[in-house]
C-alpha positions as CSV (number, residue, x, y, z in Angstrom):
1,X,0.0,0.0,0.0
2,X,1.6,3.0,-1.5
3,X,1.5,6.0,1.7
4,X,0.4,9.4,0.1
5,X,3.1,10.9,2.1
6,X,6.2,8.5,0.3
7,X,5.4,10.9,-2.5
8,X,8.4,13.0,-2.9
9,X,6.9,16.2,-3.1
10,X,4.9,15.7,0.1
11,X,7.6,14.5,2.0
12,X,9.9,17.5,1.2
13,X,6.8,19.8,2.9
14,X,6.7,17.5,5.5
15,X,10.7,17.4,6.4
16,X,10.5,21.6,5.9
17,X,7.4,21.6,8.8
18,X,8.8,18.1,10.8
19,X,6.0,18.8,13.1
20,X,2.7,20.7,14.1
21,X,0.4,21.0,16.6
22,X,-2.9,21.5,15.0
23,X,-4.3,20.5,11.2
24,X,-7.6,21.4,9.0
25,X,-8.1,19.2,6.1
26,X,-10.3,20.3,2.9
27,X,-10.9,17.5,0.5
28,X,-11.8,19.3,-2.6
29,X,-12.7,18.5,-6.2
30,X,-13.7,21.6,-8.8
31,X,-14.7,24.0,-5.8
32,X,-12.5,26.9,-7.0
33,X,-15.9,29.1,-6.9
34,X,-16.4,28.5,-2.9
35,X,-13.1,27.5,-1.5
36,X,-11.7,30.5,-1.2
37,X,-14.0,31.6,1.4
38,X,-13.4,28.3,3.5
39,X,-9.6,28.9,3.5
40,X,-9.7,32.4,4.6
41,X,-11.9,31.2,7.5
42,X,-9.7,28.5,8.5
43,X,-6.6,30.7,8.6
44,X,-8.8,33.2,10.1
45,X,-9.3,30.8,13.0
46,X,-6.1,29.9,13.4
47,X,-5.0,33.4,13.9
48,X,-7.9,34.1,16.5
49,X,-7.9,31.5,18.2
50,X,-4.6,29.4,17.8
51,X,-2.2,32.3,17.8
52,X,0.8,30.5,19.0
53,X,0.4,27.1,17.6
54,X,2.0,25.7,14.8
55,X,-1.2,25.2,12.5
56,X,-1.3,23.4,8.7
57,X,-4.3,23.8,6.1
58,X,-4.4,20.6,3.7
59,X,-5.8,20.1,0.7
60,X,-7.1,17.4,-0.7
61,X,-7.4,17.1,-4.1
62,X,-9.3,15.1,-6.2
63,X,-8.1,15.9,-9.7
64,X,-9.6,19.5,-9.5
65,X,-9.6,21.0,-13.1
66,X,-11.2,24.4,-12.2
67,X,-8.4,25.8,-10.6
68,X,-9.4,25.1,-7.0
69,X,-5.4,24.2,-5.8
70,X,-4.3,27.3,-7.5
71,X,-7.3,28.9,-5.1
72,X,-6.0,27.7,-2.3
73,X,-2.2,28.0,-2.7
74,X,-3.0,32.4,-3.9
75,X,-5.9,32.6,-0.7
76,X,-4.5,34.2,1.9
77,X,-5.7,37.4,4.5
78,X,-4.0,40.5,3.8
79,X,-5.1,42.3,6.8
80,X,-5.2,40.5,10.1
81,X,-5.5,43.1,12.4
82,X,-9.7,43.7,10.8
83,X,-10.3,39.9,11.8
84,X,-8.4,39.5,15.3
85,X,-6.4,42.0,17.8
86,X,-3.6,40.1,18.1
87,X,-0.7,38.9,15.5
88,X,0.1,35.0,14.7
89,X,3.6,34.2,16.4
90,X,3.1,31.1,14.2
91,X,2.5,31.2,9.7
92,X,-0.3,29.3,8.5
93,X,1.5,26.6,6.9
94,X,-0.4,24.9,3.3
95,X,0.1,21.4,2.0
96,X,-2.2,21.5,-1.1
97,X,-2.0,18.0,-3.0
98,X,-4.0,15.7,-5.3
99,X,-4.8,12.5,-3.2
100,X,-4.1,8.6,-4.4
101,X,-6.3,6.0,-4.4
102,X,-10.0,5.3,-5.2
103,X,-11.5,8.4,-6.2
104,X,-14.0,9.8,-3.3
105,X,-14.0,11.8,-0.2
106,X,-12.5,8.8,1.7
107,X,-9.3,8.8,-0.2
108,X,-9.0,12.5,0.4
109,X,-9.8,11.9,3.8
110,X,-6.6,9.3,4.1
111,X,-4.7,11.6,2.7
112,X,-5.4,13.9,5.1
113,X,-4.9,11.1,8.1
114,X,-1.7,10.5,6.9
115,X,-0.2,13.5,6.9
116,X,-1.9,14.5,10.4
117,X,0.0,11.7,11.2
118,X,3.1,12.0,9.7
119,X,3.1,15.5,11.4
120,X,2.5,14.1,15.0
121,X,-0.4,16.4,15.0
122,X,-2.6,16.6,18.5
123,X,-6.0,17.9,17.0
124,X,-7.1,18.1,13.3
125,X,-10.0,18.8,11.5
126,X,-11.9,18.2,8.1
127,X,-14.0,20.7,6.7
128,X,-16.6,20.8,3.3
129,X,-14.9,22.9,0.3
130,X,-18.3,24.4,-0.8
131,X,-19.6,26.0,2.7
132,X,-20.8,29.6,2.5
133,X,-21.8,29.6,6.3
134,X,-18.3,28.7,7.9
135,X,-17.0,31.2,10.0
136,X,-13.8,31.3,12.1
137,X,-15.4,30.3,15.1
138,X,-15.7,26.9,13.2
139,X,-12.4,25.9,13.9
140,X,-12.6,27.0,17.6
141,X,-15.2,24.7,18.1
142,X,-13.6,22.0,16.1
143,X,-10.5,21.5,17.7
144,X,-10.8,23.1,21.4
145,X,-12.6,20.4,22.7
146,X,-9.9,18.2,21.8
147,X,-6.8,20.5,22.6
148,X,-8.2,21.8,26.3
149,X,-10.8,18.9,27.2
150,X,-9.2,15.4,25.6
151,X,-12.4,14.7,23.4
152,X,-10.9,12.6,20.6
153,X,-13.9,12.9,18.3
154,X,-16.2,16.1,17.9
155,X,-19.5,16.0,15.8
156,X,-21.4,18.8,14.1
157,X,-24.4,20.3,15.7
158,X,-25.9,22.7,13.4
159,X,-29.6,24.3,12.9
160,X,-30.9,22.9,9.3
161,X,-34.2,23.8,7.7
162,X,-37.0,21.2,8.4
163,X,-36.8,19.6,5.2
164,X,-32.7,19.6,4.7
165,X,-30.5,16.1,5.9
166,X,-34.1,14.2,5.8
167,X,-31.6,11.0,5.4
168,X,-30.0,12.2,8.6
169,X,-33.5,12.7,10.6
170,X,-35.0,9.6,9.3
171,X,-32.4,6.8,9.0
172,X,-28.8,7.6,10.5
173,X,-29.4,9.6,13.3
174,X,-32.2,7.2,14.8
175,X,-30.4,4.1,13.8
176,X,-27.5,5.3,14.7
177,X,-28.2,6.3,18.2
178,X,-30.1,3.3,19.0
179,X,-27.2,1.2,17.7
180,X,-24.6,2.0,19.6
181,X,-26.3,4.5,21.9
182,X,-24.9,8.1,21.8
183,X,-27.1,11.0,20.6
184,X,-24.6,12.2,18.3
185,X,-27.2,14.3,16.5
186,X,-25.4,14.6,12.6
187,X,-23.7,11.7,12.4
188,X,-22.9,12.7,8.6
189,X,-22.1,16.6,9.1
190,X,-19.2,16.3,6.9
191,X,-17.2,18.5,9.2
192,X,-15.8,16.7,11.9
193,X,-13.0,17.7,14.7
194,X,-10.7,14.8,15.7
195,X,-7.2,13.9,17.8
196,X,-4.3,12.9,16.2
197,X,-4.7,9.3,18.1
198,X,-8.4,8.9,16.6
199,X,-6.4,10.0,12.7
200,X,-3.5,7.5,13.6
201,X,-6.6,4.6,14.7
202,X,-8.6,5.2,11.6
203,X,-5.4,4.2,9.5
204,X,-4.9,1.2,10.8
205,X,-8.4,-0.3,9.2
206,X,-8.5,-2.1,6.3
207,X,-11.0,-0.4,4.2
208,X,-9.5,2.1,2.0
209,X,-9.4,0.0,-0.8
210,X,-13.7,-0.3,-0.1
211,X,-16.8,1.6,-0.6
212,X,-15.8,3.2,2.6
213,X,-12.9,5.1,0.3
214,X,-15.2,6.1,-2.7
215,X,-18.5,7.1,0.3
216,X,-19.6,6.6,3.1
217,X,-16.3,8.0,5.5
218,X,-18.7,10.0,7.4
219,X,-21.2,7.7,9.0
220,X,-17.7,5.3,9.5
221,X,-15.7,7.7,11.4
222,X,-18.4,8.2,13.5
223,X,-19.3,4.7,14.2
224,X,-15.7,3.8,14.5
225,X,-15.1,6.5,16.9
226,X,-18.0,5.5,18.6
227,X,-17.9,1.6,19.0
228,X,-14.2,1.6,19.7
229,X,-14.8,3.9,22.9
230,X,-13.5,7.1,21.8
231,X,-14.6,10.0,24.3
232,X,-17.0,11.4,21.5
233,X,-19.1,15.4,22.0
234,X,-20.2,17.4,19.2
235,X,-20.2,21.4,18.7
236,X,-23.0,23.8,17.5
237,X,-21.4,25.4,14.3
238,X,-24.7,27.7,13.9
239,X,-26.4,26.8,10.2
240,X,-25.3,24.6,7.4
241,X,-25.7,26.6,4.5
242,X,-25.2,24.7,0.9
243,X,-27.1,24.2,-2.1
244,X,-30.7,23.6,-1.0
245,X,-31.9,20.5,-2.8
246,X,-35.6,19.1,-2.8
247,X,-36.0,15.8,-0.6
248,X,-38.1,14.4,-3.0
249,X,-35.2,15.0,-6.0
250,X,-33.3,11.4,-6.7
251,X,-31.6,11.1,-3.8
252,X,-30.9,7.4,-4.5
253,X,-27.6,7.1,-4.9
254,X,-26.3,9.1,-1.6
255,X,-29.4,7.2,0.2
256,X,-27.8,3.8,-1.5
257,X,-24.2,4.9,0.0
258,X,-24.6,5.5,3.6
259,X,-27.2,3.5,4.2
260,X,-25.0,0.9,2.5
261,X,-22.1,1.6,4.9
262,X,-24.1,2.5,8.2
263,X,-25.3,-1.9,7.4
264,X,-21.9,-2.9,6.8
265,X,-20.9,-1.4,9.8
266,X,-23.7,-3.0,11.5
267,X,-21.3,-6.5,10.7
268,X,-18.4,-5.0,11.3
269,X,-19.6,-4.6,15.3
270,X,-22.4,-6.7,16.0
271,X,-20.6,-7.3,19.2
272,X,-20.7,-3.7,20.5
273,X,-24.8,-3.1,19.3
274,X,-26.2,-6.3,20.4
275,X,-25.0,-5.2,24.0
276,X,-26.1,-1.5,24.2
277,X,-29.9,-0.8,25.5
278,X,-31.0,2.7,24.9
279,X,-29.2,6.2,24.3
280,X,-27.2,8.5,26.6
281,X,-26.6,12.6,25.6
282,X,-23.3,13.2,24.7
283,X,-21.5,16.3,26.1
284,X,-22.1,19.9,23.6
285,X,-20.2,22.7,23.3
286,X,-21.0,26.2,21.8
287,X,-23.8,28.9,22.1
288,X,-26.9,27.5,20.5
289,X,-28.6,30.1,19.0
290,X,-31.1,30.7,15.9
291,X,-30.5,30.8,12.4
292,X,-31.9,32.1,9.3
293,X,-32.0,28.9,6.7
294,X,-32.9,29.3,3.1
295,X,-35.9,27.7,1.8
296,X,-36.6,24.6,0.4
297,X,-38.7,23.5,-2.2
298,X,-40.4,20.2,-2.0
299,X,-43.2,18.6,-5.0
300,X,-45.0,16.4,-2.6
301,X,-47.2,14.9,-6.0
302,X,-43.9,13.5,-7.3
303,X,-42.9,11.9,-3.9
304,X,-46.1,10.0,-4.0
305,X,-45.8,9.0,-7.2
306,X,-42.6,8.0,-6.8
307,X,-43.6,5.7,-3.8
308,X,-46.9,4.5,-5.9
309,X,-44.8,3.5,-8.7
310,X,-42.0,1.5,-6.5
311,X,-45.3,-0.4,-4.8
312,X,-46.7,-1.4,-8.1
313,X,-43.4,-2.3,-9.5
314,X,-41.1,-3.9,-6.3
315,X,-43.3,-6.1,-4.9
316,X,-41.6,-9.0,-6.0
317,X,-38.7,-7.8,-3.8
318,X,-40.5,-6.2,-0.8
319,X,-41.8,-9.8,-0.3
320,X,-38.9,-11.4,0.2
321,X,-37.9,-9.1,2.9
322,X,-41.4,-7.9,4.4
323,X,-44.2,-9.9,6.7
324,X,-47.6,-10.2,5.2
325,X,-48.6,-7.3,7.6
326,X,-46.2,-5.0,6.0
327,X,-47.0,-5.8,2.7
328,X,-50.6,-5.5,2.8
329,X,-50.1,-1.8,4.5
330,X,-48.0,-1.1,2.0
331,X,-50.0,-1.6,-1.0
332,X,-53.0,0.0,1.1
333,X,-51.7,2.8,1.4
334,X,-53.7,6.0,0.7
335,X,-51.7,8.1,-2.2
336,X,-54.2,11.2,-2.1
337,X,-52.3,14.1,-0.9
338,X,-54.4,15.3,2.4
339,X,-54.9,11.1,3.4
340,X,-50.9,10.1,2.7
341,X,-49.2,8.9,6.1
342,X,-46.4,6.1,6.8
343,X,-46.6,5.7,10.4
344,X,-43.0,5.3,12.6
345,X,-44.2,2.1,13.8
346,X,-44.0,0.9,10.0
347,X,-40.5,2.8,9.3
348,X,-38.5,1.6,11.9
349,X,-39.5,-2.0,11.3
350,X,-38.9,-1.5,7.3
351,X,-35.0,-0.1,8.3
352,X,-34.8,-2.9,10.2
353,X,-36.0,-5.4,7.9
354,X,-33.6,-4.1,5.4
355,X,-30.8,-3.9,7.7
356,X,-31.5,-8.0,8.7
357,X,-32.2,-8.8,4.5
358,X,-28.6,-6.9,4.5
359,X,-26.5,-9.2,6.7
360,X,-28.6,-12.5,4.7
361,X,-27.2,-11.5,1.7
362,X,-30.2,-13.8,0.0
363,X,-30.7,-10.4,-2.1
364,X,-28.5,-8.6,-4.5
365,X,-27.3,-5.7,-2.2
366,X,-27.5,-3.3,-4.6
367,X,-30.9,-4.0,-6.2
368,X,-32.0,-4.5,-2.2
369,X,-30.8,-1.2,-1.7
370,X,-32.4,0.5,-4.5
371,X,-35.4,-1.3,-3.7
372,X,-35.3,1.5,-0.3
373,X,-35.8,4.9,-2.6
374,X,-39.4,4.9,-3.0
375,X,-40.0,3.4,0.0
376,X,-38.3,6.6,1.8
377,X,-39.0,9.1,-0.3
378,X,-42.7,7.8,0.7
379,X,-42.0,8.6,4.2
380,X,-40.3,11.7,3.4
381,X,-43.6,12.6,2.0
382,X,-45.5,11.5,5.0
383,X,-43.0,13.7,7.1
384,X,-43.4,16.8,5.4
385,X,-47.0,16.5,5.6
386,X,-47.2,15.4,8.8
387,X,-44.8,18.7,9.7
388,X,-46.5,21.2,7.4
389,X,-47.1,23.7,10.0
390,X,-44.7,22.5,12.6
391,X,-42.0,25.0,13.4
392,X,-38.4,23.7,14.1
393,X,-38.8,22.5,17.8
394,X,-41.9,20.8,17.1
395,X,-40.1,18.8,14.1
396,X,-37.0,17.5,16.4
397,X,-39.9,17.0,18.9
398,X,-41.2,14.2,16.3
399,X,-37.4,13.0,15.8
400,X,-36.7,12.2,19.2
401,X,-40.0,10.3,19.0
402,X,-38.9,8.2,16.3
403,X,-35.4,7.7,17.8
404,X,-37.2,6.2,21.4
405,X,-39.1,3.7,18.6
406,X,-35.8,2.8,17.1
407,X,-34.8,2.0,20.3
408,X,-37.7,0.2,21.7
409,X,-37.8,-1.8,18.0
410,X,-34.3,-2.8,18.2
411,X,-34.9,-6.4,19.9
412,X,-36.4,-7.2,16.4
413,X,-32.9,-6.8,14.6
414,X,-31.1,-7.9,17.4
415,X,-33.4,-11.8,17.5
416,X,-33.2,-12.2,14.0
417,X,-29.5,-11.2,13.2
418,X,-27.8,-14.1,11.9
């Protein structure tokens, strides 16, 4: 296994900087329009808040042909003293470099790992390449939880509009908790602080020649963190502002990925979930305070179509995986608009289902896994009805409900895992 850092050019950088105390990773690929803004923030933290430490920004490249590297290397901050009162004693050091490997975020990722590693960093952290809400206090709450209180693992907590990171609020973060029984609340933030131990850990698994390298990093450095007894918090970063995208869009390929890896993982430490019973609050840091969110559009008729069309046409599958009961709600179903509702009960046992059709591998995975799309995009549908006129603490109100159902339903996967 070739190491990214054997590469001449890397190496040079890393015998001119031997050694640093803190690192922020941005894997990147044609982000030359937003990356700018993510690198002045990053540097902008360091200076604020890490004054004195020896701090390196990494870029991870996928093959970028926009000019995002040339971005970053000609990004800097001119003027210092309008951001923070006091000088860096210490430059803001930049690795920029195209990654090796499978092409995906979990190459760049390794990449990342291994220099962190290489550098005997003590904290790091990864952040997206295409954030427009990232401010310097970002990397505050990143890495301090991991430089002044040990943490080895620090989460995302953000405020999201009631209709964005319906994947997160209706598969990971409920299965998630009720597997291994920490509230992390965005298990798949995408921007994640962690200690140079956790970075060393994570390069000792196997899987970077797996799915895990192409998708799905996310929901596995939280897991691994997790089920291997890291001291895991998360932060509140304010809003995650993107691209809106419609819930009901074809979502089926991300929903394919990390639900794919969240089951795999489900294999990979059936010794650790099989023991937990119910969910504890991890610790949070930052000032929680509210957002404005952009809106986000959402054509319910398609949704339901979308479901209708999947129960006419996957039956043949769903009955291989699915008790009569199931089945015969499912193709009951009322698709008029104002009478359309999939109730939790119903959703956690079809995750469930899936999860235990999964581990049988009697199915293709990946026609199993396709088979899920219509099926959630039905219960998206049923969400954002049911949540119509629901304001934001009324709509977690109805997550935490369906988490306490993942957890009370778990004894189903748990008897029938093979």
């Amino acid at each position: 296994m070739n190491s990214i850092v054997l590469r001449k050019e890397i190496q040079r950088k890393i015998d001119q900087i031997k050694e640093a105390y803190i690192l922020v990773g941005i894997p990147s690929y044609n982000n030359a329009r937003t990356i700018g803004h993510v690198v002045k923030a990053v540097q902008a933290g360091f200076a604020k808040y890490f004054p004195d430490r020896k701090a390196v920004l990494v870029n991870s490249d996928g093959g970028s042909t926009d000019g995002t590297v040339e971005a970053v290397q000609n990004t800097g901050i001119e003027d210092y003293q309008s951001i923070v009162f006091t000088y860096r004693t210490e430059p803001v050091l930049k690795i920029a470099t195209p990654y090796q490997g499978i092409p995906g975020k979990g190459s760049a990722f390794r990449t990342i790992f291994e220099i962190a590693e290489a550098l005997s960093v003590k904290a790091c952290a990864v952040v997206d390449s295409d954030l427009r809400s990232i401010t310097p206090e970002w990397i505050e709450l990143l890495l301090k939880p991991i430089v002044e209180e040990n943490f080895d693992y620090v989460a995302p907590l953000y405020h999201r509009h009631k209709y964005d990171g319906t994947i997160t609020n209706n598969v990971i973060y409920p299965l998630t908790r009720s597997l291994y029984g920490k509230r992390v609340r965005q298990p798949i933030g995408g921007d994640f602080g962690f200690s140079g131990r956790l970075a060393n850990f994570y390069l000792t698994k196997d899987v970077w020649e797996t799915d895990v390298a192409k998708y799905g990093i996310d929901i596995w450095m939280t897991t691994t963190a997790i089920a291997n007894d890291f001291k895991v918090c998360q932060s509140f970063l304010g809003a995650k502002i993107h691209d809106p995208k419609d819930p009901g869009a074809d979502l089926s390929a991300m929903l394919n990925q990390v639900v794919g890896a969240a089951f795999d993982l489900l294999e990979t430490y059936t010794d650790i979930w099989k023991g937990v019973n119910g969910s504890e609050a991890v610790p949070t840091f930052g000032f929680q305070y509210a957002v404005g969110l952009d809106p986000i559009t959402v054509n319910l008729d398609r949704m339901i179509e979308r479901f209708r069309l999947g129960v006419k046409e996957l039956s043949d599958i769903w009955k291989e995986i699915f008790p009569k009961e199931i089945m015969d709600f499912l193709r009951g179903v009322d698709t008029a608009r104002d009478k359309f509702y999939i109730p939790d009960e119903i959703w956690v046992e079809i995750i469930y289902l899936f999860a235990l059709a999964f581990n049988k591998k009697a199915l293709n995975r990946i026609h199993l896994l396709k088979s899920l799309t219509p099926l959630y995009i039905g219960r998206i549908a049923s969400f954002v009805i049911e949540t119509w006129n629901s304001d934001a603490a009324e709509v977690e109100s109805k997550i935490e409900k369906l988490c306490v159902i993942f957890e009370d339903k778990k004894p189903l996967l748990i008897k029938n895992w093979l």
